[in-house]
GUTIBA-449612 format. One record per residue (C-alpha): residue in three letters; x, y, z. Coordinates in nm, 4 decimals. Example, Ala and Ser with C-alpha at 12.3 -4.5 7.8 and 13.67 -1.06 7.14 Angstrom:
  aa       px       py       pz
 ala   1.2300  -0.4500   0.7800
 ser   1.3670  -0.1060   0.7140
***
This chain:
  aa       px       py       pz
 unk   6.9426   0.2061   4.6496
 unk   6.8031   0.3892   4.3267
 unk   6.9618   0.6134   4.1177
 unk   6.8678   0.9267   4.0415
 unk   6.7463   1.0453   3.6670
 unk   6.6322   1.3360   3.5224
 unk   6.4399   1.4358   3.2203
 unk   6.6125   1.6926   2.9339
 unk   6.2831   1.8393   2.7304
 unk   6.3349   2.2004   2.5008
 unk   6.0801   2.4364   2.4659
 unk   5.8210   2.3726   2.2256
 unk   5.7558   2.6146   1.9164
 unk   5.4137   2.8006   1.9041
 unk   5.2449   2.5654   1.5968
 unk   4.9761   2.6374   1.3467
 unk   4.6136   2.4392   1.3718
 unk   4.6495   2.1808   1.0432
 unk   5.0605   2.1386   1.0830
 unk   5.1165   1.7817   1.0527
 unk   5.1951   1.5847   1.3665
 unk   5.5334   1.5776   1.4972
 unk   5.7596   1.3895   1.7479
 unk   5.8713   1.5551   2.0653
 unk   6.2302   1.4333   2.1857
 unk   6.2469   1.4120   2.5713
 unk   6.5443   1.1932   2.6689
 unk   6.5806   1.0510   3.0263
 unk   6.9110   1.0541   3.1581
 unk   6.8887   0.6747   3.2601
 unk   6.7965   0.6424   2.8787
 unk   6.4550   0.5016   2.9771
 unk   6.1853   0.5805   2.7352
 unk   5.9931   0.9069   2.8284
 unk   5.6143   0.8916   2.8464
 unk   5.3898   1.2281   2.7503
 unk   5.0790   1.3609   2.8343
 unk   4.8741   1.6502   2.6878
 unk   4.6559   1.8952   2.9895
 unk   4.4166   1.9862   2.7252
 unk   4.3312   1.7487   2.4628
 unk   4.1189   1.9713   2.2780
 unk   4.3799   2.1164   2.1953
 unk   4.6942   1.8046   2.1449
 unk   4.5988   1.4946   2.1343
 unk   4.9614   1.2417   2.1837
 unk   4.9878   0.8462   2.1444
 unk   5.3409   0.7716   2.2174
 unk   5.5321   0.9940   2.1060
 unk   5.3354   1.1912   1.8552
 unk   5.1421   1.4955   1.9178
 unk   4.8335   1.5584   1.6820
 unk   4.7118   1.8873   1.6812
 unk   4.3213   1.9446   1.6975
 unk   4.2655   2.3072   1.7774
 unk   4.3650   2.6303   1.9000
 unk   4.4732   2.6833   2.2480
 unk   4.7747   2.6197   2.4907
 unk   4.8287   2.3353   2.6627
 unk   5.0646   2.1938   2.8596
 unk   5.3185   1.8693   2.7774
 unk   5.4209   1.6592   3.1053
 unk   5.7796   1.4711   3.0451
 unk   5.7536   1.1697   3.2978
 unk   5.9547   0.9021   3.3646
 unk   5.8356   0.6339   3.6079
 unk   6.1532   0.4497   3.6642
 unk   6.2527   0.0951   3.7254
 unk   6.4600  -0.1728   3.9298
 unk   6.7786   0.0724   3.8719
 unk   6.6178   0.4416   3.8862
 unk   6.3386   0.6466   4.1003
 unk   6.0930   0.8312   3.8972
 unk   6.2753   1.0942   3.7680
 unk   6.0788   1.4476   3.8517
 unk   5.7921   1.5019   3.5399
 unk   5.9173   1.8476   3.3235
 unk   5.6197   2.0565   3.1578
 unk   5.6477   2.2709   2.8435
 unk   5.3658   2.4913   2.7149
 unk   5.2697   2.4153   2.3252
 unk   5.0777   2.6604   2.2157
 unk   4.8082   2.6239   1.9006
 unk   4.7111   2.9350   1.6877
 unk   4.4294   2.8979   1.4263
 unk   4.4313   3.0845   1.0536
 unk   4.0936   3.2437   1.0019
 unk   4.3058   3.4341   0.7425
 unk   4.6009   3.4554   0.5614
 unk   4.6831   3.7900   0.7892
 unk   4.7245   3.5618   1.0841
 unk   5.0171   3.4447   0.8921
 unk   5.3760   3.6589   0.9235
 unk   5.4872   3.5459   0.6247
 unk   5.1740   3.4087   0.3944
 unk   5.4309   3.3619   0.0948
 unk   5.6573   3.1324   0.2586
 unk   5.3832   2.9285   0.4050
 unk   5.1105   2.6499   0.2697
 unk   4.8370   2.6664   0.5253
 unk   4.4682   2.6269   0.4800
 unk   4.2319   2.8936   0.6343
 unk   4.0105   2.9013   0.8056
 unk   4.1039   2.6637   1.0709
 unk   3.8498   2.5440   1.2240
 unk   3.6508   2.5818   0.9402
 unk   3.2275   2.5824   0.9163
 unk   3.1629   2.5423   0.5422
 unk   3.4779   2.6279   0.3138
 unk   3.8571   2.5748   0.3510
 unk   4.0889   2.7550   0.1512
 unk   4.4327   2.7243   0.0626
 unk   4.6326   2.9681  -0.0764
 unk   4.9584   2.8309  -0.3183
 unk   5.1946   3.1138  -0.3707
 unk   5.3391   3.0978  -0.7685
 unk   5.1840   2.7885  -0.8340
 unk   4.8970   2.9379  -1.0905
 unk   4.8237   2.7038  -1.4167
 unk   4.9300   2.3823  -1.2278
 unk   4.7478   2.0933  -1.1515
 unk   4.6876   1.9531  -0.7934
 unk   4.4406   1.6494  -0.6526
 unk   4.3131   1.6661  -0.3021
 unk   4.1631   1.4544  -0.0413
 unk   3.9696   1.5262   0.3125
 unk   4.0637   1.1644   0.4823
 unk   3.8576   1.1118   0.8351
 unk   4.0918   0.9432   1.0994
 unk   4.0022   0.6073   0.9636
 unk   4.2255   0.7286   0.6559
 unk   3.9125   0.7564   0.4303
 unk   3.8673   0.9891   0.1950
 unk   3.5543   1.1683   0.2089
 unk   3.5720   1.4502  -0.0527
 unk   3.8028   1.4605  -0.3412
 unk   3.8904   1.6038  -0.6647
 unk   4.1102   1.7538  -0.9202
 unk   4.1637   2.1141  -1.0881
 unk   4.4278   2.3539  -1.1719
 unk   4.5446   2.5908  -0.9434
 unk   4.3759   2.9637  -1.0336
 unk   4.4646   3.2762  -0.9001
 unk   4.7105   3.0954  -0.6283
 unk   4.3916   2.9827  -0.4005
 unk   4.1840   2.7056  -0.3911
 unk   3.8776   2.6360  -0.2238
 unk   3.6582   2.3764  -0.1346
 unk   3.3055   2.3337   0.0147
 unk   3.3136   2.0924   0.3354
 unk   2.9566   2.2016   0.4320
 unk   2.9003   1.8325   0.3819
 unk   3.1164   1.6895   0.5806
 unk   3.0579   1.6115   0.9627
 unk   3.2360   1.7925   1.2343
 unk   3.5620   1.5890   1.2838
 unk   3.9268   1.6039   1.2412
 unk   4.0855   1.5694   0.9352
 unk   4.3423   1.5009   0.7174
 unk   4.4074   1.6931   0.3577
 unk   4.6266   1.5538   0.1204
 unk   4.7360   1.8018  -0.1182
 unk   4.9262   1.6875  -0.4183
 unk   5.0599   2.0067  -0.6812
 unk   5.2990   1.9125  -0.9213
 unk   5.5337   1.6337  -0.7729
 unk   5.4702   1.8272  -0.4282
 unk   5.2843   1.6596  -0.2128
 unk   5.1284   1.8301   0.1761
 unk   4.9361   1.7000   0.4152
 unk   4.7792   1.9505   0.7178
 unk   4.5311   1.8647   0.9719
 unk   4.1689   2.0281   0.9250
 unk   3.9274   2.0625   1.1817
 unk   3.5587   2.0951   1.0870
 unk   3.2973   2.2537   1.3646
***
């Protein structure tokens, strides 16, 4: 006879389009490992247990376990992840507190505002998910924004490395 399991999963926080990707933390109570699956993978994309966010949306995370010799399939749990995008830094509650480039999805120019950073230096990097870079440079931070012309670059996902100072960010960019 099997034993019964069940699956503990919290409530996901609403997320911003270009937030890095981040774990989620099922447990089974067999201890099993806990599989994952996104309903809309235009907006999460998830290979293990890593969700990668590629645009704005809701979707829905299943929790599943299948079971083995010792347990049944524990019933699957579903949380709702929802995705906003920044077209603006309004679309931000607090815009000083946060490092987010706009728009996102962008057509032809990303910016990034950098709250009390002005006169500092910073490098950056657009990497495709091969982990190439494709554009690249170097300045000094002016009037706490930056901006940079992807016109160039295809529509894809991608990954911007940010280094100011000794700080170093990376956010997920999607390009239509």
């Amino acid at each position: 006879m099997l034993s019964n399991q069940s699956i503990l999963f919290g409530t996901l926080a609403q997320r911003i389009l270009g937030d890095a990707p981040f774990a989620l933390n099922a447990t089974a109570t067999s201890g099993l490992p806990v599989s994952y699956t996104s309903s809309n993978t235009a907006v999460a994309t998830i290979s293990g247990n890593t969700v990668t966010l590629v645009g704005a949306g809701t979707t829905t995370i299943t929790a599943s376990q299948a079971g083995n010799a010792d347990f049944a399939a524990a019933p699957s749990v579903n949380q709702n992840l929802t995705v906003v995008a920044v077209t603006s830094l309004a679309d931000v509650s607090n815009p000083s507190a946060v490092w987010v480039p706009y728009p996102n999805p962008a057509s032809t120019q990303v910016n990034w505002a950098i709250p009390n950073r002005s006169g500092q230096g910073y490098g950056y990097a657009f990497y495709n998910l091969q982990g190439q870079p494709l554009l690249s440079g170097q300045g000094v931070v002016a009037d706490e924004l930056l901006q940079w012309d992807v016109s160039a670059l295809p529509a894809g996902v991608y990954t911007l490395r940010l280094q100011v100072g000794s700080e170093t960010y990376h956010k997920t960019v999607v390009k239509q």
